[in-house]
N, C-alpha and C positions, 0 to 999 in steps of 0.2 A: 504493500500500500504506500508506506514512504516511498518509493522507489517511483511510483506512477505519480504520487506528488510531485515528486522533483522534476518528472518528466514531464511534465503539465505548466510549473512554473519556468522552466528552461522554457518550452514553448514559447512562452507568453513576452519574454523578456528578450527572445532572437526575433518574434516578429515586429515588438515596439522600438527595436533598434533597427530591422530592418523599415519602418515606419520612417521613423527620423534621418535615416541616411538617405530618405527619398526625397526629404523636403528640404536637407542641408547635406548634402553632399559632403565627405570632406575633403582639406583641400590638398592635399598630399596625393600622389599618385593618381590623380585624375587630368593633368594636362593644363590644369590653372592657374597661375601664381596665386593670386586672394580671390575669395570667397567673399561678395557684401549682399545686402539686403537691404533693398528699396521697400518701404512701408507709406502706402499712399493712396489715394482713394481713386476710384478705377477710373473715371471722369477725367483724374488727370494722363490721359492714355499718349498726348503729344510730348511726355518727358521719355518715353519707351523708346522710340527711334535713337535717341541721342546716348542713353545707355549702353543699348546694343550697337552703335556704332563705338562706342569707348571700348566695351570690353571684346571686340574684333580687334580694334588696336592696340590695348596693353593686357592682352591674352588674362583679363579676368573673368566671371563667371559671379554677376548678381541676380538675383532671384525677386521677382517681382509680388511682392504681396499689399492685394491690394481689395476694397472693400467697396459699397458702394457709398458708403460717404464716412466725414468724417466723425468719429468717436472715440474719443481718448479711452474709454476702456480696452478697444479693442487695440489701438495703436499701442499702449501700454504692455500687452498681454503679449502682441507679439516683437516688440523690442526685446522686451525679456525670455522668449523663443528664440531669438536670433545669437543671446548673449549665451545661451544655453547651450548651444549647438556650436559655439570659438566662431563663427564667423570671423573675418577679417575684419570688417568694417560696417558702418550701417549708415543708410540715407532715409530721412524722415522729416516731416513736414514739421514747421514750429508752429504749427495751429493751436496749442495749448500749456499756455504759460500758468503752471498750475505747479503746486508743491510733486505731488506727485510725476508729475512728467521730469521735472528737474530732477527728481529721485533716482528714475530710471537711467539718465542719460548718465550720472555721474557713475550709475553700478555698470555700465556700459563703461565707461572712460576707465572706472578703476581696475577694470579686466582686463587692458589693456585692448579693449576695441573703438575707435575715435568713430564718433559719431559726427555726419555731416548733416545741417538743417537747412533744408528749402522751401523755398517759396515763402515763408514768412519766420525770422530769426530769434532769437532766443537769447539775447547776447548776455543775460545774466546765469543761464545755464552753463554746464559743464563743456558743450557742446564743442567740438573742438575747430569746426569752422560753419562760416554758411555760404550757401551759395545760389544766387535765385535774384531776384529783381530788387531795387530799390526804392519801395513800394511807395515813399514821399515823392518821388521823382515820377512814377508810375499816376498818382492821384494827379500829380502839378500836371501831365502831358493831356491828362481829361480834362482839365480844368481850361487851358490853355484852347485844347480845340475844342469845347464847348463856349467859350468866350468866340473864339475866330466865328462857329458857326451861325450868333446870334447879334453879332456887333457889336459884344457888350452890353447887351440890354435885353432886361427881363427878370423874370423870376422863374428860380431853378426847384426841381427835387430832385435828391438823390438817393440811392436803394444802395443797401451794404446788407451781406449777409448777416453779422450782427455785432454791434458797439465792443463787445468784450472780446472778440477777433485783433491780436494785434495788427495783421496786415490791414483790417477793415478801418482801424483808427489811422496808421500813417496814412493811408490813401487818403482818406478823409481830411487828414492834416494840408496835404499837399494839396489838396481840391481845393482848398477855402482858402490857403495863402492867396492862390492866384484871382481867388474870386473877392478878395478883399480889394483890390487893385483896381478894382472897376467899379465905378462908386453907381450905376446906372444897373448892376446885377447884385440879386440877392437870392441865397438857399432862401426859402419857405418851410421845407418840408427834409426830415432825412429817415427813409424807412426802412425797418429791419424784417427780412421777409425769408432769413434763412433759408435761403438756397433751393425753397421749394416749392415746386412749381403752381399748387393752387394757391399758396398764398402771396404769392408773385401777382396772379391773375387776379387777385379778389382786393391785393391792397394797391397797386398803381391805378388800375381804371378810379378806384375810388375816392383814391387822391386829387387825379387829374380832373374828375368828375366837379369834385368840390373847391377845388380852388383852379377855378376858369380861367384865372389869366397866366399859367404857368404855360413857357414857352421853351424850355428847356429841360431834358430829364438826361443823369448821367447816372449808367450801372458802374459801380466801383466792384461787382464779382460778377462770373461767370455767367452763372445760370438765368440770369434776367434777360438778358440777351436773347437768350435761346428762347426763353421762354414766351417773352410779348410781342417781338415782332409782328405775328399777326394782328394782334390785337391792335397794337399801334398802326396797324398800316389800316385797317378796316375804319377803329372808331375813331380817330383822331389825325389825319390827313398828316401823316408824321413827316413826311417828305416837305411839308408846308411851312405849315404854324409852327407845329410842337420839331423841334432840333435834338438829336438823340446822338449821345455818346457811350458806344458800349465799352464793356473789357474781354479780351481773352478772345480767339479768333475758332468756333465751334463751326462746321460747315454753315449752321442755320445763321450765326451772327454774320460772316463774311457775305452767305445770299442778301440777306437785309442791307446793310452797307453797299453791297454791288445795285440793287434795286433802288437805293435812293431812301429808305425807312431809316436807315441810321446817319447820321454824319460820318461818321467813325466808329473806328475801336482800338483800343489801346492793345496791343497786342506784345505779350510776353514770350521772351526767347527758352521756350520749352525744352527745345533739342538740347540747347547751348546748359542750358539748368542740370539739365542728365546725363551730358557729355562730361562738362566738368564737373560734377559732383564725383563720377567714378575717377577721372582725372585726379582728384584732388587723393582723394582716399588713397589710389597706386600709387603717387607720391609720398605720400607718409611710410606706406610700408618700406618706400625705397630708399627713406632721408631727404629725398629731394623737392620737401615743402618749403617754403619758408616758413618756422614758425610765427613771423611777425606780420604774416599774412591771415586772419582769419576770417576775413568779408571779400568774398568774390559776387561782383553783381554782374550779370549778365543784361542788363540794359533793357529796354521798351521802344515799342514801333506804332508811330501813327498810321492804323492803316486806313485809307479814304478809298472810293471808289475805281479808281483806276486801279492801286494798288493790289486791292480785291477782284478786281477781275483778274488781273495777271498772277494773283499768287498761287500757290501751288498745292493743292488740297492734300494734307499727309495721310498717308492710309496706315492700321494698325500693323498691318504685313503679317508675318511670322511670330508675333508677340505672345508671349505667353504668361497671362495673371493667374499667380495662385490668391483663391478668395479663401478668407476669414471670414 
């Protein structure tokens, strides 16, 4: 009877190991110098291209995990999967400036694995570098072409997925310097509509409904974009009256902008975010960081209609998310 116990627990413990060597590979004898793990939500699918073009060229191997949105529990749960498993490195989003998020990145750092933050930084965490846009520079370049598109006059709203986002606050910061400058435009309104899609659709018509004379509207995230184009092209002659500046270049923003419904859209160098994130990481392993380097920004693009017609639509390709 002992004997088929044992044979029962041996079982269990050659298949949870052959389990985890499926989802973290190690990195020894497999043909890869490091091993990292990107944690990020599947929406952001234009930082995948730029990854898998790094680790074609510094013969690394990162594992994409990814969710449909954001959630610091689950972000939390699989950082500490990743540290579990020696990864080499790890790339993760600073969407949550919380005790707990700093906890993990530090038990990350003290195991000797450097944690890289994108798309929104963390800089009083452990994190050992960031690398992704400069999100005050990012708000001022909407501000700037929402100012161009109305001549400086009017009254604005703007939609952030939500105040306690630090990226949603620099953007925000940079929107309003430049709209301080223009003594003939004013924010009205600034709405938090977290990233999702009925209440996107239920709180801008409602806004724009009730305060009639707003002539300008600018999404400082993603998914508004995607989301009201129609709406704004139907109930509110957007091409006209009302002047729209999106963020983040999703096929459906780039159609809107080509057709005339948007002004613009602030578009982030997603590839360039993923390129060098992996970049930065295979340099550490190699010494070849500077450590008095820890903010790599990858810059922002106005993209206007011409632009949008000619740019080049990225497809997922061969990409492959593991989901949580």
């Amino acid at each position: 009877m002992k004997i088929l116990r044992f044979a029962i627990t041996a079982c269990f413990l050659l298949l949870s190991a052959i389990f985890l060597l499926s989802m973290y590979p190690p990195g020894k004898g497999n043909g890869y110098e490091e091993r990292f793990t990107l944690i990020a939500p599947i929406a952001w699918n234009k930082i995948a291209p730029g990854i898998m073009a790094a680790d074609a060229d510094f013969g690394t191997n990162t594992k994409l995990v990814g969710a449909s949105d954001l959630n610091e529990e689950d972000f939390i749960r699989e950082i500490q999967n990743a540290v579990r498993t020696e990864v080499d490195g790890i790339i993760t989003a600073g969407a949550f400036d919380t005790e707990e998020m700093d906890r993990v990145i530090r038990e990350a750092e003290d195991a000797g694995i450097p944690v890289v933050i994108i798309d929104s930084d963390l800089p009083e965490s452990a994190r050992s570098a960031y690398v992704g846009t400069n999100n005050y520079e990012a708000g001022a370049a909407a501000g700037k072409d929402l100012v161009e598109a109305t001549f400086g006059c009017g009254l604005g709203a703007v939609v952030v997925s939500e105040l306690k986002a630090v990226n949603q606050l620099v953007r925000l910061e940079g929107f309003r310097d430049i709209l301080k400058e223009e003594a003939d435009m004013q924010v009205v309104e600034v709405l938090e509509c977290h990233s999702n899609y009925l209440e996107l659709a239920e709180k801008v018509p409602q806004i724009l409904d009730q305060q009639g004379e707003i002539n300008a509207l600018c999404f400082l995230e993603g998914r508004a974009g995607s989301a009201l184009g129609n709406i704004l092209e139907h109930q509110y002659d957007a091409g006209n009256s009302l002047q729209v500046v999106a963020f983040d270049d999703s096929d459906t923003i780039l159609n809107c902008v080509s057709r005339g419904i948007y002004y613009s859209t602030i578009m982030q160098k997603r590839f360039d975010e993923g390129y060098k994130a992996v970049e930065t990481l295979h340099n550490m392993m190699h010494g070849e960081h500077d450590e008095n380097v820890d903010t790599i920004y990858t810059g922002v693009e106005s993209i206007r209609k011409s632009e949008a017609d000619n740019l080049e639509r990225e497809t997922d390709g061969e990409i492959i998310w593991h989901y949580y």
